[in-house]
PyMOL commands that place a pseudoatom at each C-alpha (Angstrom):
pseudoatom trace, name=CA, resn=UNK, resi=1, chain=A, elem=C, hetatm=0, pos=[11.271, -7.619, 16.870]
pseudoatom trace, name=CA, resn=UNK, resi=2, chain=A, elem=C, hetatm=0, pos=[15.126, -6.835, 18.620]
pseudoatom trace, name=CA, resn=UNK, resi=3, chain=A, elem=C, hetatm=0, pos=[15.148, -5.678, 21.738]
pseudoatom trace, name=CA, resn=UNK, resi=4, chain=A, elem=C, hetatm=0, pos=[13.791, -1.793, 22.789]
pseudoatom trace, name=CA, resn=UNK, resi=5, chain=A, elem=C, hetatm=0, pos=[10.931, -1.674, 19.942]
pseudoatom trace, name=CA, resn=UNK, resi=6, chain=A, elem=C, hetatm=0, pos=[8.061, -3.384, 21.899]
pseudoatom trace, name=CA, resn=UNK, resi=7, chain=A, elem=C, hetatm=0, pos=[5.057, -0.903, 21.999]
pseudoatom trace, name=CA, resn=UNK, resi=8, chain=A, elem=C, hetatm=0, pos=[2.639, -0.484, 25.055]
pseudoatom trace, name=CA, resn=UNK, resi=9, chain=A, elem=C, hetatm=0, pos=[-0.300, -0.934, 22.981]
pseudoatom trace, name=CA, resn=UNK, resi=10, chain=A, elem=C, hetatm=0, pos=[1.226, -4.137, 21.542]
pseudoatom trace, name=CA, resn=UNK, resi=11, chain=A, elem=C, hetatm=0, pos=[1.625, -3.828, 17.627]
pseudoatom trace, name=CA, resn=UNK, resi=12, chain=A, elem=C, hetatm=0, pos=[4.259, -5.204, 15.760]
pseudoatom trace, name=CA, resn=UNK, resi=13, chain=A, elem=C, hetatm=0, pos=[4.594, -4.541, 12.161]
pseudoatom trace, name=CA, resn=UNK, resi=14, chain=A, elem=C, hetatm=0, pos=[5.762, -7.772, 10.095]
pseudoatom trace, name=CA, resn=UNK, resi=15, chain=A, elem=C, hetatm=0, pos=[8.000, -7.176, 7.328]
pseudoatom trace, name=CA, resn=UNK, resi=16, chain=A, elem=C, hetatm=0, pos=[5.511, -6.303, 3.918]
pseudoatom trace, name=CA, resn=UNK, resi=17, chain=A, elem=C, hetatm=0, pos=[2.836, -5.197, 6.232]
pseudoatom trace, name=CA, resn=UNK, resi=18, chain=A, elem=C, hetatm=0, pos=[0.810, -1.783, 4.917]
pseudoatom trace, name=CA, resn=UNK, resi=19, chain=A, elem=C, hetatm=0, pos=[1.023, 0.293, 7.826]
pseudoatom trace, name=CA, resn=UNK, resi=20, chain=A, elem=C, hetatm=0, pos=[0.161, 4.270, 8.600]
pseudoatom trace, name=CA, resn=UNK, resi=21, chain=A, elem=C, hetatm=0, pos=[3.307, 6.669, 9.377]
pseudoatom trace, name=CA, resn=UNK, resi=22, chain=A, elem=C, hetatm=0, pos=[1.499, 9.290, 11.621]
pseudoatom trace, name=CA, resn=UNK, resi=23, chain=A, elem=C, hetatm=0, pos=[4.491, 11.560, 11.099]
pseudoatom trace, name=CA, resn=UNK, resi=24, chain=A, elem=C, hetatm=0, pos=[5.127, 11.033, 7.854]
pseudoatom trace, name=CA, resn=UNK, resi=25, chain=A, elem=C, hetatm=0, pos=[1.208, 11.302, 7.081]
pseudoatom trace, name=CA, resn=UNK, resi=26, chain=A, elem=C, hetatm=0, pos=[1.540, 8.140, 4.336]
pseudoatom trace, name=CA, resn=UNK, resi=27, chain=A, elem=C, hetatm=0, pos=[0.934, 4.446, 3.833]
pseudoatom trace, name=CA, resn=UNK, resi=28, chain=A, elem=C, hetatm=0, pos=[4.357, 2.430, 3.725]
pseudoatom trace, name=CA, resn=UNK, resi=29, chain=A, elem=C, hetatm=0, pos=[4.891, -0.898, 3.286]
pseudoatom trace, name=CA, resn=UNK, resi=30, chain=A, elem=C, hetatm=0, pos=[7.324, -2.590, 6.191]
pseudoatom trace, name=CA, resn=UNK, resi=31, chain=A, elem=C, hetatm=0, pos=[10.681, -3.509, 4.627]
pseudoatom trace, name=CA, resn=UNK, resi=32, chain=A, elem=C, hetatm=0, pos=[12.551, -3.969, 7.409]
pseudoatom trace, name=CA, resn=UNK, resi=33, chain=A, elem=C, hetatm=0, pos=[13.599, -2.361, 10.738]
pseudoatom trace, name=CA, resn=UNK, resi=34, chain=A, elem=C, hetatm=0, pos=[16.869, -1.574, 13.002]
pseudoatom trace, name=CA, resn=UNK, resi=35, chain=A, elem=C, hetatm=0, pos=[16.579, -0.936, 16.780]
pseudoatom trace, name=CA, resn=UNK, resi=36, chain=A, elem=C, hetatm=0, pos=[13.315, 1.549, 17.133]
pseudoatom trace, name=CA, resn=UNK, resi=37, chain=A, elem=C, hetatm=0, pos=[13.293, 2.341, 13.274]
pseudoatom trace, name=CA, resn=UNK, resi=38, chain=A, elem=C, hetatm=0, pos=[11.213, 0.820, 10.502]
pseudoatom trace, name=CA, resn=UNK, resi=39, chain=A, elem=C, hetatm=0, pos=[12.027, 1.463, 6.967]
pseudoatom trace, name=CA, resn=UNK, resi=40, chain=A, elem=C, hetatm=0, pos=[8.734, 1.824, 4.849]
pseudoatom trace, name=CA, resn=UNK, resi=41, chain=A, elem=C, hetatm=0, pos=[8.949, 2.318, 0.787]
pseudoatom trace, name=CA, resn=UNK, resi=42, chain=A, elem=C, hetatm=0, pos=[5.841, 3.782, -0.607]
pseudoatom trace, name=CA, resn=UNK, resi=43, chain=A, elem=C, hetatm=0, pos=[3.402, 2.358, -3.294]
pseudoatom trace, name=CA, resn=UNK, resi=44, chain=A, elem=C, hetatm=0, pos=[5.454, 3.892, -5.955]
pseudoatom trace, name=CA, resn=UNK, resi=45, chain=A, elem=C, hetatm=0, pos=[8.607, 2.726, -4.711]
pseudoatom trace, name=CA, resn=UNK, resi=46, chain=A, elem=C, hetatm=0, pos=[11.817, 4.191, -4.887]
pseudoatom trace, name=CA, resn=UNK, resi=47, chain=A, elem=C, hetatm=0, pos=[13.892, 5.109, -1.490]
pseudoatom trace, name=CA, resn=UNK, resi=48, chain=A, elem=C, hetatm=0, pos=[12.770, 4.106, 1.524]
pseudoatom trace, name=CA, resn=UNK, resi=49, chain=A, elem=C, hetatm=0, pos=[11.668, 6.184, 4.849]
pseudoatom trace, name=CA, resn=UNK, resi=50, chain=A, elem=C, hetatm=0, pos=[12.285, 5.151, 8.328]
pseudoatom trace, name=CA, resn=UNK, resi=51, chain=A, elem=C, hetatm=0, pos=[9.820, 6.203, 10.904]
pseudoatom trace, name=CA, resn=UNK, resi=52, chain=A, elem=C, hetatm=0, pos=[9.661, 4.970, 14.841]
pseudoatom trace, name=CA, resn=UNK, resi=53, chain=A, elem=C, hetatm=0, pos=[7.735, 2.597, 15.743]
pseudoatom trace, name=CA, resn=UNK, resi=54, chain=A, elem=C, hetatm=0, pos=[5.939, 5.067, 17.806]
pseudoatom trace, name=CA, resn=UNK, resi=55, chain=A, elem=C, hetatm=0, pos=[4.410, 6.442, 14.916]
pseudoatom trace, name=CA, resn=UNK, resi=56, chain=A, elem=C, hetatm=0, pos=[2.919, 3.772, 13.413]
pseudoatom trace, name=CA, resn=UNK, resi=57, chain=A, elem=C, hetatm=0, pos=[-0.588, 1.755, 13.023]
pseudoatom trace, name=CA, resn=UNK, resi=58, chain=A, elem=C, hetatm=0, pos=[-1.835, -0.929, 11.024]
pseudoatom trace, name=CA, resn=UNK, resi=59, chain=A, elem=C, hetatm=0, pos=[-2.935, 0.692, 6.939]
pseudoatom trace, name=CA, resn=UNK, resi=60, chain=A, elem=C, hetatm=0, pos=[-7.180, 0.559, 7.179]
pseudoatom trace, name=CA, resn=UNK, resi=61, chain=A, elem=C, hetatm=0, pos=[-9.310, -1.269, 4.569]
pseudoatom trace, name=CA, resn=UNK, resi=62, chain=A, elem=C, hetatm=0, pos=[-9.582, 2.027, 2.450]
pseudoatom trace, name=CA, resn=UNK, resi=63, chain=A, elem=C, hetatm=0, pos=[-5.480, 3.024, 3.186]
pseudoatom trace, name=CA, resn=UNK, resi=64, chain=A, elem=C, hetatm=0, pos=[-4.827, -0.408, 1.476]
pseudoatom trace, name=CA, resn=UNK, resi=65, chain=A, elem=C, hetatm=0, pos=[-6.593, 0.192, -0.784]
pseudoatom trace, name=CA, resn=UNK, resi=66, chain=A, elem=C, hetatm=0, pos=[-5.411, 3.128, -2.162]
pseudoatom trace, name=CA, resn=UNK, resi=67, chain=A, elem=C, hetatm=0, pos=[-1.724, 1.759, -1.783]
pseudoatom trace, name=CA, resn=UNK, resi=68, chain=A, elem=C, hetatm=0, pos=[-2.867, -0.715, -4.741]
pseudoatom trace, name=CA, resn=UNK, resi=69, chain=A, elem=C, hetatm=0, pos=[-3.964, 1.667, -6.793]
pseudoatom trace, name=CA, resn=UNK, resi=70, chain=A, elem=C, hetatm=0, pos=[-1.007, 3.441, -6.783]
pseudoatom trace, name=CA, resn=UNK, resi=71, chain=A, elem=C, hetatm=0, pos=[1.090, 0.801, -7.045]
pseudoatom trace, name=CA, resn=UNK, resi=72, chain=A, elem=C, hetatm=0, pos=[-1.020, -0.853, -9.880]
pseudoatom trace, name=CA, resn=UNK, resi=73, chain=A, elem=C, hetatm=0, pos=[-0.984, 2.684, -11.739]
pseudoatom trace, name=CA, resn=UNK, resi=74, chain=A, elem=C, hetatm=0, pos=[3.262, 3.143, -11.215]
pseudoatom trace, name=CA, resn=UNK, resi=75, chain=A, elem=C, hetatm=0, pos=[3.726, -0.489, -12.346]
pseudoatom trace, name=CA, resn=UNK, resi=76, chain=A, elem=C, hetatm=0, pos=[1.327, 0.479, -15.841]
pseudoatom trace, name=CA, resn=UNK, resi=77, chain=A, elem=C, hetatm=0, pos=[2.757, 3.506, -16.732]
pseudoatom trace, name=CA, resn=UNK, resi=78, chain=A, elem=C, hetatm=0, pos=[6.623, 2.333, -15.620]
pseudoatom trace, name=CA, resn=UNK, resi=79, chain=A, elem=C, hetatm=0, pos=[6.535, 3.993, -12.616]
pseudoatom trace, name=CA, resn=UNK, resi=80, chain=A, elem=C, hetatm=0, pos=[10.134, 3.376, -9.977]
pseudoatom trace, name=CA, resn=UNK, resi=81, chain=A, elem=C, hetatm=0, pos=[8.810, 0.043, -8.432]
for i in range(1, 81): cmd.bond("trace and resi %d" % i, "trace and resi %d" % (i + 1))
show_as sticks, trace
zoom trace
């Protein structure tokens, strides 16, 4: 994690963790991240969003879940992944 993203409650995302964007209200999977911002790409794929770190928390049991589904269902009917 660079410098200036550290969080008080001490998460850190790792890159390809599922996480929850409280702004964004969706499940993204960590791609990456520059300064404060995280880019996330969804279980469908396609562009990616960047959200502060702020605003996010680690995916629960059911959130992950439901990302595999979708991504399961995009990859079987040749969805963007």
């Amino acid at each position: 994690m660079q410098q200036g993203t550290a969080r008080t409650d001490g998460y850190e995302p790792a890159i390809d963790d599922l996480v929850w964007d409280t702004v964004a209200r969706r499940v993204g999977q960590v791609m990456g991240h520059v300064g404060v911002h995280w880019q996330l790409r969804s279980a469908e794929g396609g562009r990616e969003w960047e959200a502060g770190a702020e605003g996010l928390r680690p995916a629960t049991p059911s959130e992950r879940l439901t990302f595999g589904v979708t991504q399961a269902n995009a990859r079987s009917t040749g969805g963007l992944l």
